[in-house]
C-alpha positions as CSV (number, residue, x, y, z in Angstrom):
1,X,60.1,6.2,291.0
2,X,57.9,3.2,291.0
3,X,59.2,-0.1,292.6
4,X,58.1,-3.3,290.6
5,X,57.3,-6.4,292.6
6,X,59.7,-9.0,291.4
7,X,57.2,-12.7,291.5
8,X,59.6,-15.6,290.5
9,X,58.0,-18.7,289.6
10,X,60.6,-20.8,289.2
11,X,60.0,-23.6,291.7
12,X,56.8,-23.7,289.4
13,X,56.5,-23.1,286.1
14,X,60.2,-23.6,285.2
15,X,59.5,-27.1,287.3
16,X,56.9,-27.7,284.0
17,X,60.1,-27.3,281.4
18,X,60.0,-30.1,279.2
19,X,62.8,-32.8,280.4
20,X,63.2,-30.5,283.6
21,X,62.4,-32.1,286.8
22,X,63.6,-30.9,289.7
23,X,64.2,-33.0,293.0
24,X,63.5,-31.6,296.8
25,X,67.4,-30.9,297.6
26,X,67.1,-28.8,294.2
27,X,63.7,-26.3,295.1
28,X,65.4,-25.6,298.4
29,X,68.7,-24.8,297.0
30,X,66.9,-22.9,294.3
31,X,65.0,-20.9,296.7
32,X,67.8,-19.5,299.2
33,X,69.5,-17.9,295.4
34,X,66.3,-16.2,294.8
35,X,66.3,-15.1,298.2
36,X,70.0,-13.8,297.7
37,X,69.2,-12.2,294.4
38,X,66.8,-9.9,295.7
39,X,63.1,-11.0,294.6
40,X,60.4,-10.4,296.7
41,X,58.2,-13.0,296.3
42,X,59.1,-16.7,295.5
43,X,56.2,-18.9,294.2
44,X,57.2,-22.5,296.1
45,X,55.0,-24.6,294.1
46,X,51.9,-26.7,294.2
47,X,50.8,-28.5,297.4
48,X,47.7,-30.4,296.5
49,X,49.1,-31.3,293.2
50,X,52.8,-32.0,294.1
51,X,53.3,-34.0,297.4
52,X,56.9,-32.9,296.6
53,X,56.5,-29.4,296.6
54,X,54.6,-29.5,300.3
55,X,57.3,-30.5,301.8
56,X,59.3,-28.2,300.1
57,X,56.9,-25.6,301.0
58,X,56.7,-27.0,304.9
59,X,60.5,-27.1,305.1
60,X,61.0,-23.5,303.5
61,X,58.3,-21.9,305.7
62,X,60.1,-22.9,309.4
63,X,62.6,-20.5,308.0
64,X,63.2,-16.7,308.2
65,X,62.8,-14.9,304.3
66,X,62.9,-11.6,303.1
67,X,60.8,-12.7,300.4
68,X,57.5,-13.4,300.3
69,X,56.9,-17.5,300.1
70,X,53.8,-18.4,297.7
71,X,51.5,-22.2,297.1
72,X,50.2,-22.3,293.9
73,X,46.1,-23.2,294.1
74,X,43.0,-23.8,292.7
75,X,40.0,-21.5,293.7
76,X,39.1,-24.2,295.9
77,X,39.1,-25.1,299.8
78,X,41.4,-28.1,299.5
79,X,44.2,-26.5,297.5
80,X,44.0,-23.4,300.0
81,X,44.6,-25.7,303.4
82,X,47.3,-27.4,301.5
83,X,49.1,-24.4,301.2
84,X,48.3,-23.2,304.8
85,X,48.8,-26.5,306.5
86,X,52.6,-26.5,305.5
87,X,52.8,-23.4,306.9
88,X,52.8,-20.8,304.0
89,X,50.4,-17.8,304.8
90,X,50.3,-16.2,301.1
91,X,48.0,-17.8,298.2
92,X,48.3,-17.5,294.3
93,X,44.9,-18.9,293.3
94,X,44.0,-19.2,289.8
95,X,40.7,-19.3,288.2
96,X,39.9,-19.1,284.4
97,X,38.5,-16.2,282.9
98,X,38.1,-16.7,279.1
99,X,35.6,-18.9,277.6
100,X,38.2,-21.1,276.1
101,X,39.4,-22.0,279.6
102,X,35.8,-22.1,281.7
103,X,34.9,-24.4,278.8
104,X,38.2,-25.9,279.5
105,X,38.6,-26.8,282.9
106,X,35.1,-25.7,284.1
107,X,32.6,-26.9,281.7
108,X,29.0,-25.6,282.0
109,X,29.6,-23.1,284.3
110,X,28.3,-19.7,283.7
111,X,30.6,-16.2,284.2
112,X,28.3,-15.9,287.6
113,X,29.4,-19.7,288.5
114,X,33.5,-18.7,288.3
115,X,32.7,-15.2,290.3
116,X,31.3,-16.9,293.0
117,X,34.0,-20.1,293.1
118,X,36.0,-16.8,293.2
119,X,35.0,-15.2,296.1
120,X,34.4,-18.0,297.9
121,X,38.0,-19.3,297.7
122,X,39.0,-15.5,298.2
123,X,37.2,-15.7,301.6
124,X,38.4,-19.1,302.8
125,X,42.0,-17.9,302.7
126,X,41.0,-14.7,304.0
127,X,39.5,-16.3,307.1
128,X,42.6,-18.4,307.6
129,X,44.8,-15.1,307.4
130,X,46.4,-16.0,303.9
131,X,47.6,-13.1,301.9
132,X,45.8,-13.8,298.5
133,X,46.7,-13.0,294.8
134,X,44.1,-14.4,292.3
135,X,45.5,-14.9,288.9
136,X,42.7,-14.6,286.0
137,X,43.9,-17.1,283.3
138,X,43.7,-16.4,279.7
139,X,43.0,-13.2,280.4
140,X,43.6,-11.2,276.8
141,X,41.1,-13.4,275.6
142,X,38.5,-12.7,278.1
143,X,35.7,-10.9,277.0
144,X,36.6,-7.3,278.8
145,X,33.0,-6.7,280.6
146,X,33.2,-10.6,282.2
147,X,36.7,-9.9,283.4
148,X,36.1,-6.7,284.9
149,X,33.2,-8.5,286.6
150,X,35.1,-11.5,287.8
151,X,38.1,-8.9,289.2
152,X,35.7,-6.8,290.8
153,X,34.1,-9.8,292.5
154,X,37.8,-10.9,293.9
155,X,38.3,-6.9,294.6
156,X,35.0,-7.1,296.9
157,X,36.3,-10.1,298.9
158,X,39.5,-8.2,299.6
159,X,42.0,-10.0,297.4
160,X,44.9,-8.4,297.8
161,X,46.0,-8.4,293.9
162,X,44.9,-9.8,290.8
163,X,47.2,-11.3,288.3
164,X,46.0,-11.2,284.7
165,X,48.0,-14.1,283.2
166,X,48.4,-14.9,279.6
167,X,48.2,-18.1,279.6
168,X,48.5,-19.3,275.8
169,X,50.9,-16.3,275.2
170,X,49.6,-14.7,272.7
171,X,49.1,-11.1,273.8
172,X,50.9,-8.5,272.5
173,X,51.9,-5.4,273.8
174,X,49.1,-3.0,272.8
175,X,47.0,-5.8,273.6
176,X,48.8,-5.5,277.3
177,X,48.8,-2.7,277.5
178,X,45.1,-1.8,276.9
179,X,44.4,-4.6,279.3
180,X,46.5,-2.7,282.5
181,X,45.3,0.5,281.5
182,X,41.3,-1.0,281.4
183,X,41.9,-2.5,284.8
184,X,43.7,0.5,286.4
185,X,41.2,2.9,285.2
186,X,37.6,0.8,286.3
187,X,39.0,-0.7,289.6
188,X,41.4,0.6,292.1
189,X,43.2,-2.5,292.9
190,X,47.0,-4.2,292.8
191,X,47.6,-5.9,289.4
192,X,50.4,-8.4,288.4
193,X,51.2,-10.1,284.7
194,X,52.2,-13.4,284.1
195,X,52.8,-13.6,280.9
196,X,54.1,-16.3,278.6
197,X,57.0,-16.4,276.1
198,X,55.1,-18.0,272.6
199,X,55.1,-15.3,270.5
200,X,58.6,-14.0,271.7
201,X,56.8,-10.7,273.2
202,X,56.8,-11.7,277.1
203,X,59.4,-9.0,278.1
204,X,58.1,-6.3,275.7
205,X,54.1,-7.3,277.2
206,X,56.1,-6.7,280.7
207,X,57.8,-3.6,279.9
208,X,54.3,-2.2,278.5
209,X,52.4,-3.2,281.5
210,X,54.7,-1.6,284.2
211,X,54.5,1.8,281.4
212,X,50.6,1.3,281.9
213,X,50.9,0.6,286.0
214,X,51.3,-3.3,286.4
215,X,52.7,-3.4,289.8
216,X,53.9,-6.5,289.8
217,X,55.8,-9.7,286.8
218,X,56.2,-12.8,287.4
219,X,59.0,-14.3,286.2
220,X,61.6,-17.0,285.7
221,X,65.5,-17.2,285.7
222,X,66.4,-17.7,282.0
223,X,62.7,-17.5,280.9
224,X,62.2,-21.5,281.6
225,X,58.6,-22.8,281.7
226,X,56.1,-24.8,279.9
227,X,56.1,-24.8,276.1
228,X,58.1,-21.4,275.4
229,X,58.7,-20.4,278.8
230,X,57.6,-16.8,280.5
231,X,59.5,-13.4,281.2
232,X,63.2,-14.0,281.9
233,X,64.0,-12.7,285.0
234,X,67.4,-11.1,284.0
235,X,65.8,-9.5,281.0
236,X,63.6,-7.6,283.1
237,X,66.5,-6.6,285.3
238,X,68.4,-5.3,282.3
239,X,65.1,-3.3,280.6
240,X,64.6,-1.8,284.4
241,X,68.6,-0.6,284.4
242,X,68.9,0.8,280.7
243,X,65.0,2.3,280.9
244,X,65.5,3.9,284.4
245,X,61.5,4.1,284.3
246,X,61.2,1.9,287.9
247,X,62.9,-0.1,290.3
248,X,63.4,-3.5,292.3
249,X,64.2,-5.1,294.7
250,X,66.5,-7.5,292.9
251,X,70.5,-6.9,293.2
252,X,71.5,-6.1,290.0
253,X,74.7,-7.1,290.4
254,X,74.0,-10.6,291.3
255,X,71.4,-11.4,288.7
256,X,73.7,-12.5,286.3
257,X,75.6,-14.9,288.4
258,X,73.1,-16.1,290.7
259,X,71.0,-17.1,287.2
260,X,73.6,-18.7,285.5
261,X,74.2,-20.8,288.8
262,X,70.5,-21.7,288.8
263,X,70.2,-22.9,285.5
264,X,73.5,-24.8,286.0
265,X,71.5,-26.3,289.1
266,X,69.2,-26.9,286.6
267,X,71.8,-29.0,283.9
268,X,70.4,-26.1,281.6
269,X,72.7,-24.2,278.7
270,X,70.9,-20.9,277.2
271,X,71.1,-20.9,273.5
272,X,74.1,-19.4,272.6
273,X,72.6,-16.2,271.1
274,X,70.4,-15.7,274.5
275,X,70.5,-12.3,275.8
276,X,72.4,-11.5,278.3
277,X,73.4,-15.0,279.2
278,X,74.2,-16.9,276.0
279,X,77.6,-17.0,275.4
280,X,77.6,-15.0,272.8
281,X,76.2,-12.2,274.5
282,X,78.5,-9.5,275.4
283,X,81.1,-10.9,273.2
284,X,82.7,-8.8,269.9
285,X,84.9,-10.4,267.2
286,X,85.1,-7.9,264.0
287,X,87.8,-5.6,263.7
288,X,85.4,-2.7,264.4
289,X,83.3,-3.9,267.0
290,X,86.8,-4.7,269.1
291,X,88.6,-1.9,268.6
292,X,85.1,0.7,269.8
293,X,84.3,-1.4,272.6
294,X,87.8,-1.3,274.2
295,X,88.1,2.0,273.3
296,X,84.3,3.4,273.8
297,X,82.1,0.6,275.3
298,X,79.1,2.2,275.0
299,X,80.0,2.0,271.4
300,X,78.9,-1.9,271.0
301,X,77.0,-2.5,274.5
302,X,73.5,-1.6,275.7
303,X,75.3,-1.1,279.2
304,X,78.1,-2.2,281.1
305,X,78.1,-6.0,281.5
306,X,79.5,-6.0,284.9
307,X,76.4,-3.7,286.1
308,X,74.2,-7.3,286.3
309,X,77.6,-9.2,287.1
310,X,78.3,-10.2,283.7
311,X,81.5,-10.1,281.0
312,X,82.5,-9.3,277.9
313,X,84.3,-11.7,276.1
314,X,86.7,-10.9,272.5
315,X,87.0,-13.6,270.2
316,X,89.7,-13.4,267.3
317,X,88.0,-14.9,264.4
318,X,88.5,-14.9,260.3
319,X,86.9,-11.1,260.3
320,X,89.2,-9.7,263.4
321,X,91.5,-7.3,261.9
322,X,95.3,-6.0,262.4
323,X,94.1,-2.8,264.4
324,X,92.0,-4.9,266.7
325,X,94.7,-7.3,267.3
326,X,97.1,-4.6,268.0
327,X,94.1,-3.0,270.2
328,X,93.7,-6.4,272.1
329,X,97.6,-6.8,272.8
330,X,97.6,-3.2,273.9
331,X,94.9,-3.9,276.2
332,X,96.8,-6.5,277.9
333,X,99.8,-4.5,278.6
334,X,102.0,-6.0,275.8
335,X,104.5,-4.7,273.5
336,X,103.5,-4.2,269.9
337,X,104.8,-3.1,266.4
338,X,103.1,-2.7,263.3
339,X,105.7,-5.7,262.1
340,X,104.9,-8.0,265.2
341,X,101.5,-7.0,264.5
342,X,101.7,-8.8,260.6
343,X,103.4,-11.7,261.7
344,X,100.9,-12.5,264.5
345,X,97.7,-11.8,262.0
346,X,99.0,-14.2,259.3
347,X,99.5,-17.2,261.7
348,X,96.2,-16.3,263.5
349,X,93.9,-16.4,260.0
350,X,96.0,-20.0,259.2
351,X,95.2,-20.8,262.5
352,X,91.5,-20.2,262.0
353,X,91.2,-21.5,258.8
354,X,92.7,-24.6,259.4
355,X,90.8,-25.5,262.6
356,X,87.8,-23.4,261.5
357,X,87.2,-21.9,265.2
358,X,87.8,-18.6,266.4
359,X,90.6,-18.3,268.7
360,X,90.6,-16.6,272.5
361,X,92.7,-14.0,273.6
362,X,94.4,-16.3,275.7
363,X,95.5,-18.4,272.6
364,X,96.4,-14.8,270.8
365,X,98.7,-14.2,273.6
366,X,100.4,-17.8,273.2
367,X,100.4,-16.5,269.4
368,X,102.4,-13.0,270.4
369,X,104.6,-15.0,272.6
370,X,106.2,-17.4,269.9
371,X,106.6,-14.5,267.4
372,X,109.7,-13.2,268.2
């Protein structure tokens, strides 16, 4: 089965959140989570732009890691020594590659101009023993015969994987897919995504590209990044345990957790209808959807919670029914009759209805205990 390389770019891109910034005590804290999660390559930051993230970077590197530490760069020789000189041996350079961007942030410059800023880059950190990953920007809107050119040009001066990044996400998964499959089947070469969130598509783009042989995604704990953020890392995790198409290196089991306590970290709450880690996620309150899950979880849930460290949660609200409620008592070892059971529903629904909020299971047990 094939193993995806798991890229976080936390330290990075969710460092470009709107109202997030994160301080040096924060990145390194970050960093060792990622480590224990299980992800095998954690992008640090940018060194020439961020004097910040240099030191974070420098501080980082003195220490052992399972995963791979990564500078963010330009294709140019300043950016590259920034990222050596704190003593990180492994490059993400990043280069544009449709028109919109060379006109962008390389006006004037011809297809042949950006191939050769390529390759020279590519060589620079090659001669200074840097592992290299070149990341093509704005790639779905390249025109296919200049980005098979400028990837062929990296290929030649032995980069060791090109990332085709949708910048703008606006990709969709055909779109994705075609791209990966184009790529795989002109060049024999390594190939990552980074892919962004702005069409709501980023984890259906990944999903397609590791169908079509991406072999690696970047991603983000909760999906944070600029504008609408990039491929969450725990929804990859949970598409990669219900597909059973490939594997990781991430501890399932942890992801949950070890998220949630990053984008606490972070001061960040998920939405509340956020998969997996909302906190609605998981959680059943109709008479139905209780009663099937505690009797036949598979009945209600795309897979067990607790297989990515997560719970289930039961609300009692205005549509949670007798049986339920007798289900839920049951559940927690408690004594019930059909009688019991009436008097309990009628003071839950007042309950409700006069504070108009659903009530825990905790509060349902008070409930059982007063009825006598």
């Amino acid at each position: 089965m094939k193993t995806v390389i798991i890229h976080d770019t936390t330290l990075r891109e969710g460092d470009q959140t709107p109202n997030i910034v994160m301080r040096k005590e924060t990145k390194l804290k970050i960093a060792t989570i990622l480590e224990e999660m299980g992800v095998d390559e954690i992008e640090v930051g940018f060194p020439k732009a961020n004097p910040m993230d240099r030191e974070v970077l420098r501080e980082l590197s003195r220490q052992e890691w399972r995963a791979k530490l990564i500078g963010f760069a330009r294709a140019v020789k300043d950016d590259i020594d920034a990222v050596i000189d704190a003593g990180c041996q492994s490059i993400l350079l990043f280069a544009p590659s449709s028109r919109y961007h060379i006109k962008a942030y390389m006006s004037g410059k011809t297809i042949e101009d950006i191939a050769s800023t390529i390759s020279s880059a590519i060589d620079y950190a090659k001669s200074r023993g840097a592992f290299v990953e070149i990341a093509l920007t704005d790639a779905p809107r390249a025109i296919p015969e200049e980005l098979l050119y400028l990837i062929r040009k990296a290929v030649e001066s032995k980069a060791d994987r090109i990332i085709l990044a949708d910048t703008v996400g606006v990709a969709h998964p055909i779109t994705i897919g075609k791209l990966v499959s184009l790529v795989k089947n002109h060049i024999p070469c390594s190939v990552g995504l980074h892919l962004h969130n702005d069409l709501g598509l980023a984890l259906a783009n990944a999903y397609v590209g590791i169908l079509e042989g991406a072999d690696e995604i970047q991603v983000t704990v909760g999906g944070i990044g600029e504008r609408c953020g990039n491929t969450a890392l725990e929804e990859l995790a949970a598409v990669q345990l219900v597909s059973k198409l490939w594997t990781s290196n991430l501890k399932l089991n942890l992801v949950g957790p070890k998220v949630q306590e990053i984008l606490e970290e972070l001061s960040i709450k998920p939405c509340l209808n956020k998969p997996l880690i909302g906190e609605n996620a998981f959680t059943h309150t109709t008479d139905i959807h209780i009663y099937s899950t505690l009797s036949e979880p598979d009945s209600f849930e795309p897979f067990d919670p607790g297989a990515l460290g997560l719970k289930r949660r039961f609300l009692i609200t205005h549509l949670t029914g007798k049986r339920a409620i007798m289900m839920l008592l049951k559940h927690e070892l408690l004594d019930v009759t059909p009688e019991r059971v009436e008097k309990i529903y009628n003071l839950i629904r007042e309950k409700i209805l006069n504070e108009r909020r659903p009530l825990s299971v905790d509060e349902l047990i008070e409930i059982y205990n007063a009825v006598t």
